[in-house]
C-alpha positions in Angstrom: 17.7 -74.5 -227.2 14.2 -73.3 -226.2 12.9 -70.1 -226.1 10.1 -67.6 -225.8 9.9 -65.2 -229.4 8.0 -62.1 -229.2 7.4 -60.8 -232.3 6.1 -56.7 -232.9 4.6 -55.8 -236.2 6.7 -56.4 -239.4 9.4 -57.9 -237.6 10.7 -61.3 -238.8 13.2 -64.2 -237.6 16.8 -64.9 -239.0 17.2 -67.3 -241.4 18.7 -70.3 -240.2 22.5 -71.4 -240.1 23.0 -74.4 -242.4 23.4 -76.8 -239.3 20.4 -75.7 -237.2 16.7 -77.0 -237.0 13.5 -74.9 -235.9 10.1 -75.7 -234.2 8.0 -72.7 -234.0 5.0 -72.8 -232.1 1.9 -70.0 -231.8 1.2 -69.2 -228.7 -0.6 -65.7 -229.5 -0.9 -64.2 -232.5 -0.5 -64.9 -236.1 3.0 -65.2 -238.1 3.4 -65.7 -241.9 5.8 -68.3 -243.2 6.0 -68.1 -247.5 2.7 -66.3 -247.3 1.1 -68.8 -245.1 -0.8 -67.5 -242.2 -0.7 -69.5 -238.6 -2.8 -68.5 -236.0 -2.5 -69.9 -232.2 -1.6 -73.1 -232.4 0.7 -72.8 -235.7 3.5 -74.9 -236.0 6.1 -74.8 -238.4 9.2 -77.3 -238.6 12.1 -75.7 -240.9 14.6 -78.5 -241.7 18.6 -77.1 -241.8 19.2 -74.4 -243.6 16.0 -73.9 -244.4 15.8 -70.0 -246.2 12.2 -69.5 -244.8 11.5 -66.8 -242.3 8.9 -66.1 -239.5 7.0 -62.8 -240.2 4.5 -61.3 -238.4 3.5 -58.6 -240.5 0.0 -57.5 -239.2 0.3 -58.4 -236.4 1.9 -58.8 -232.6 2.9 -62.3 -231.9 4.3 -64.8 -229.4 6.1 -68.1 -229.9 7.6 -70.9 -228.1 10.5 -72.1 -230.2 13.1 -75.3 -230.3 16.4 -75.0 -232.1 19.0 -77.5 -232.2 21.8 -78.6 -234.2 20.7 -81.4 -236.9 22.5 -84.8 -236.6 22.3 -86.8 -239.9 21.6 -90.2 -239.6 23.1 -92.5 -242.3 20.8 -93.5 -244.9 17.8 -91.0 -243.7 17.0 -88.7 -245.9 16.9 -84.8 -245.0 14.1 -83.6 -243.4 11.6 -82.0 -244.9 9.4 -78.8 -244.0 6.3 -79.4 -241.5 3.3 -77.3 -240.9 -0.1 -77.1 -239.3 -2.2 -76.2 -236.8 -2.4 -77.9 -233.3 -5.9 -77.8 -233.7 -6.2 -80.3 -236.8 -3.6 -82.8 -235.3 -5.5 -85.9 -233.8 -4.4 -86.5 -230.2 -4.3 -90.0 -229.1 -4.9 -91.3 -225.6 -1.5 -91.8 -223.9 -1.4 -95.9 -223.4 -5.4 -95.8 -223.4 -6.1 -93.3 -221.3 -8.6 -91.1 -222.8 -7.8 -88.0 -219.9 -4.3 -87.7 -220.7 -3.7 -87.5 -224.8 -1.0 -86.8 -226.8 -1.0 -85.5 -229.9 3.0 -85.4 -232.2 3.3 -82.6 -234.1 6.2 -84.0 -236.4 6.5 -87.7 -237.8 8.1 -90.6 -235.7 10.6 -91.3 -239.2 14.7 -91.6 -239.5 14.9 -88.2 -240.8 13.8 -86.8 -237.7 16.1 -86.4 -234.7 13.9 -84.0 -232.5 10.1 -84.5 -231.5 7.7 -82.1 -230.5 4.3 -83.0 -228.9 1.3 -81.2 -226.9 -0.2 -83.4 -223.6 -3.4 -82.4 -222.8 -4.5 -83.6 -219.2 -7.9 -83.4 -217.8 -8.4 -82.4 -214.2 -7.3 -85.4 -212.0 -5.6 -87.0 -214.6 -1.6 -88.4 -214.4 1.4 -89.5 -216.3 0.5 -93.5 -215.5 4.1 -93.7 -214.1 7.6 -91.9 -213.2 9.4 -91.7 -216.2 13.1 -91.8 -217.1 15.1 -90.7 -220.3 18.5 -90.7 -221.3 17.8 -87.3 -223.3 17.2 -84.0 -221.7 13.5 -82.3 -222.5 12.7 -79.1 -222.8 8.8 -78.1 -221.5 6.2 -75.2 -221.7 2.9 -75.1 -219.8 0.8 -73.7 -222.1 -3.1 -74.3 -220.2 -4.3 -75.0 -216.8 -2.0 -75.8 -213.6 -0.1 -79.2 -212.2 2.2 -80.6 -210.0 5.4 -81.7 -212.0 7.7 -84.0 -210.2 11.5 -83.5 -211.1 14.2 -86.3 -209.3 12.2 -86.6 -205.5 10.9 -83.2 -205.6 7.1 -81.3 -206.6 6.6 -78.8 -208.5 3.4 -76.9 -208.6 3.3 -75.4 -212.3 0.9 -73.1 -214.0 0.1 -71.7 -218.0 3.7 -70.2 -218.9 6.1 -71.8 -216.8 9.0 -73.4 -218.2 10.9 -77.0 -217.3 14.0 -78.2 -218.3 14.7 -81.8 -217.4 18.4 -83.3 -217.5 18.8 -86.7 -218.8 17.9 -89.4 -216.4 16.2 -87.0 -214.2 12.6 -89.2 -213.0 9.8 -87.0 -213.7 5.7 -87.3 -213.7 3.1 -85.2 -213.8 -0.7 -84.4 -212.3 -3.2 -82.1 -213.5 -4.9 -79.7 -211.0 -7.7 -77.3 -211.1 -10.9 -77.0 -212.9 -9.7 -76.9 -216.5 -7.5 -79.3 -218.6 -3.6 -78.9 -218.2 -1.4 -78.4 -221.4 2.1 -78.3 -222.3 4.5 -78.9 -225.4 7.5 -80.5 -225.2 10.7 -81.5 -227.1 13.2 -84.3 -226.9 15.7 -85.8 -229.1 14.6 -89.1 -231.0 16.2 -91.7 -233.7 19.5 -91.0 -232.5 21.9 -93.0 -230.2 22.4 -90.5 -227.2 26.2 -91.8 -227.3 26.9 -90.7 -230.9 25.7 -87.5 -230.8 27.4 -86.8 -227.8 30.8 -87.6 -229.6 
């Protein structure tokens, strides 16, 4: 599940149900999380069950946030809680491409059956080809403008639209206008796509 989280002053999230994973992502803002402060560009992973709320007590703030049922992996341990801020992550150009980088926001490890990560594109600058997954993805623009590509059609996107790709659905993206394009997306990993559908 994806969704947008507006949060008003002194408000704070539900703890979460024993089975359920969060990714909560700044978007305006500041939240606390156990007395930590996250500006834009927070992130905080909260494993299953995690007791940990979202506050946002001095201020007004918006979030992009993924929730899905956890599936345990035998002989992975439990995740654990992940924070930061986008800012301090190192992106890495996407297959060498140093106007298209990627940066992951939570570790590529057995534990871990969802990813999130932030593209940034520079003006001009493309996926290097169509791509095709047997999960489905869920994606925020969160900068600049494009043209997503979804099955055979194009979509011109902008700074808050929202994509949801099915599984096996071709997709690719270019970046247009002046300034870089951004979005964050999530996907399931480290799990066979036939299993968890059982």
């Amino acid at each position: 599940m994806q969704y947008l989280a507006t949060l008003s002053v002194n408000s704070r999230s539900l703890p979460l149900r024993p089975t359920v994973e969060r990714l909560a992502f700044v978007l305006e803002g500041s939240v606390t999380v156990h007395e930590r402060m996250f500006t834009a560009g927070g992130y905080i992973y909260l494993p299953p069950g995690s007791d940990l709320v979202i506050s946002s007590p001095g201020d007004t703030a918006r979030l992009v946030v993924f929730e899905k049922v956890y599936v345990p992996r035998e002989g992975a341990a439990l995740p654990t809680v992940i924070s930061g801020q986008e800012q301090d992550v190192e992106g890495k150009a996407f297959l060498g491409d140093p106007d298209a980088v990627l940066k992951t926001l939570l570790p590529d490890e057995p534990a871990f059956d969802m990813a999130v990560n932030i593209f940034t594109y520079q003006p001009g600058a493309t996926l290097p080809f169509v791509e095709t997954h047997v999960m489905e993805h869920g994606l925020m623009m969160i900068a600049g403008a494009g043209v997503y590509r979804l099955s055979d059609a194009y979509y011109p996107v902008q700074n808050e639209d929202v994509i949801w790709m099915a599984p096996y659905c071709p997709q690719w993206f270019v970046a247009m206008g002046k300034s870089p394009a951004r979005y964050i997306y999530y996907k399931d990993v480290n799990r066979d796509p036939l299993e968890v559908a059982l």
